[in-house]
Structures are given as C-alpha cells and as structure tokens.
C-alpha positions in Angstrom: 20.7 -48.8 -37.0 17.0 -49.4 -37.1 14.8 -50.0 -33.4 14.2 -53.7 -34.2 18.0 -54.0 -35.0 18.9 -51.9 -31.9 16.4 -53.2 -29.2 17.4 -56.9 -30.7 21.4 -56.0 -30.1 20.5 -55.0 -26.5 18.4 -57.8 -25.9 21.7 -60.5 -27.2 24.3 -57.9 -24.8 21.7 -58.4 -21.8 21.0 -62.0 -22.5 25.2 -63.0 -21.9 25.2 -62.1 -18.6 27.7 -64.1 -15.9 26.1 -65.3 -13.1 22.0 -64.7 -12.3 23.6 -62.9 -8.5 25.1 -60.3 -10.8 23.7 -56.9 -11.5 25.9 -55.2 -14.1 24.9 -53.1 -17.1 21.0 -52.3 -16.7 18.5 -50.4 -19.3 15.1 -49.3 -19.3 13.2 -49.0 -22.9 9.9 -46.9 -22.6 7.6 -47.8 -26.0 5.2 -44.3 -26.3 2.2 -44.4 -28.8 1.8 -40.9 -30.3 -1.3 -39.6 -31.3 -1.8 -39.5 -35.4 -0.2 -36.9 -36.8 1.8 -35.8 -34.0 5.0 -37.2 -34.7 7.2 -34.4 -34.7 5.5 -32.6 -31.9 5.9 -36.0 -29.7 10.0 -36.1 -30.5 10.2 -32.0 -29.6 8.4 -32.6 -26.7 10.8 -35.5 -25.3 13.9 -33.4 -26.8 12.9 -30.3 -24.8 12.1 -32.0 -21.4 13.5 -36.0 -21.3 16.3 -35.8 -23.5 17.3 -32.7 -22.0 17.5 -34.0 -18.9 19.2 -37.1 -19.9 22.4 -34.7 -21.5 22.7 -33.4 -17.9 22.5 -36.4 -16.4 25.6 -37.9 -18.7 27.5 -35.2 -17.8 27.2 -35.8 -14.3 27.7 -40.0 -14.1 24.0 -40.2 -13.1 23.2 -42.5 -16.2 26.0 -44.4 -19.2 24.1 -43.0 -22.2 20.2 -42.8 -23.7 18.6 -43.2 -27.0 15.7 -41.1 -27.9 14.2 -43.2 -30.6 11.5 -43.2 -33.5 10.0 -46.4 -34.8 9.2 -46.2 -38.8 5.9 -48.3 -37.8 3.8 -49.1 -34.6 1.1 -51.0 -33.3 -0.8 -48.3 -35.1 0.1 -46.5 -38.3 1.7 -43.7 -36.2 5.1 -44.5 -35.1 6.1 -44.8 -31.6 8.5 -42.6 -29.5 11.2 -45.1 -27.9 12.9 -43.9 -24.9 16.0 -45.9 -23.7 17.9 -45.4 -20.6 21.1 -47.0 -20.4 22.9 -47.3 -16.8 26.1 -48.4 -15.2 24.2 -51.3 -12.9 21.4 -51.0 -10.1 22.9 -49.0 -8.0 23.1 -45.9 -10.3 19.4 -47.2 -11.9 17.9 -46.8 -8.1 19.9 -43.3 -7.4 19.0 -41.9 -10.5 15.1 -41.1 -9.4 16.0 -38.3 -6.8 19.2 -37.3 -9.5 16.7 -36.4 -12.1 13.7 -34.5 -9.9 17.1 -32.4 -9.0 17.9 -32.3 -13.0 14.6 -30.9 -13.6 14.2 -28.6 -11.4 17.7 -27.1 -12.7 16.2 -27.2 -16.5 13.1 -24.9 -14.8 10.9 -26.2 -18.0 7.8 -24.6 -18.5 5.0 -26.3 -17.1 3.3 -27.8 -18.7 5.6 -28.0 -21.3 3.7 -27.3 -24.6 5.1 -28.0 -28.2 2.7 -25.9 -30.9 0.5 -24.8 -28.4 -0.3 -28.9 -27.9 0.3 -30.2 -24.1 1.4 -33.9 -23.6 -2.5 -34.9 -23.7 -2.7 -33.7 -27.9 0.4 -35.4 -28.5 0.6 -38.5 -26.9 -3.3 -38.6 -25.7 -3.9 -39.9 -21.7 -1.9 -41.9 -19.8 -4.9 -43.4 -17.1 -6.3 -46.3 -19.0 -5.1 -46.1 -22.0 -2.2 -48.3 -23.3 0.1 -45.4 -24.8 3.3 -46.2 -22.8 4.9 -49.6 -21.7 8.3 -49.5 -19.9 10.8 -52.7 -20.4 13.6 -53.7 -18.1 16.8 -55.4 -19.6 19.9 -56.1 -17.6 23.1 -58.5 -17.3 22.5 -60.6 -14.8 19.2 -60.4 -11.8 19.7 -57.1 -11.0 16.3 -57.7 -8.5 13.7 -56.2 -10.9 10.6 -58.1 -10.2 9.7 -60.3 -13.2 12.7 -59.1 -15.0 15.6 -61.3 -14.1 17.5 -62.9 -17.3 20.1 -65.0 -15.5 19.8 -68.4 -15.0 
C-alpha cells in the first residue's frame, strides 16, 4: 500500500465516526523531512530508537499498532520519514507519554543515538525553526484534541 493510499484509507476510517461526543480509535501521523541523501540513515535511526519502542509498547497494550513509513517523494526531492501511531481511544493516547519515557529508559539507547557516525542533526537537520517535522491528529469522533475534532 502506498502513503497516499494509506494516509487516504485512514483519513475515510476516521471520517465515519458515530457521534462528535465519541472518542474511539485515535492516530497520530508525524511527516519528517530528511536531509538529502540521508534516507537510509533517517529510517535506521527511527528503527533503532522509535520503532523500537513502539514493538514494546504493542506488546504491552500501551498503543494498537504503528507504521514506520517512507514516502517515494516529498516536498523536496528527498522522501519523508512518516511516523504513524495508532491507539485504542484517548485514554490510552494520553497514558501513553509517561508509558514510553518508561519504554526508553528500558531500551537504555545510546545517547545520542548515532547512525554512521551521523546524529539526528546530519540526518534530519534542526528541529528549532525549521519546518522538518509536522504532527497530524486523526480520530473517530472529538476525542478533545484542539482543532482536531472530525465529528459533526
């Protein structure tokens, strides 16, 4: 399944939600621009720390599921990293914070974590006013997300 095709599926499921009051299934989608040329050092560097974390946390009923995606084309001509967090309803979104400092402090990951010698700066450049990372909120129902809500 390609991004568009998944991110457009997820969209549809989110959009036939019940009643606005409802909070059911909820997923965040995190868009990263990766540096040029730093594609394969951007996915290693979210397989060894996020996704890692994100196995654990499956195991454990802290989240449903995750994606750990690569677009074939950007905003730029490098691809983006697409991060997608998939949980049960708020209450597990809002418990899952604390859940994952525990989770990586159990993984003990090197810090910083460096891929090829490269920390995250190389791969994915700054984070501080630069636009290399936007965050999306999708959800059945108003599960109380400011500016998020798709019900009614």
């Amino acid at each position: 399944m390609t991004v568009a095709a998944y991110l457009l599926a997820l969209s549809a499921s989110a959009l036939s939600a019940a009643a606005p009051d409802q909070c059911e299934a909820m997923s965040t989608i995190n868009v990263i621009e990766v540096q040029p040329g730093m594609t394969r050092q951007a996915r290693a560097y979210y397989q060894q720390g996020w996704a890692a974390a994100r196995e654990v946390a499956v195991k454990r009923g802290v989240i449903d599921s995750y994606n750990l995606l690569v677009s074939q084309s950007g905003v730029s001509d490098e691809p983006e990293i697409i991060l997608i967090t998939n949980y049960s309803d708020r209450a597990q979104f809002e418990a899952s914070e604390d859940r994952f400092q525990a989770i990586f402090k159990e993984l003990d990951l090197p810090r910083p974590l460096l891929i090829d010698g490269l920390g995250r700066d190389q791969i994915l450049g700054p984070v501080e006013g630069a636009d290399d990372y936007r965050s999306v909120y999708s959800s059945n129902g108003d599960c109380g997300v400011p500016g998020h809500a798709l019900g009614g």
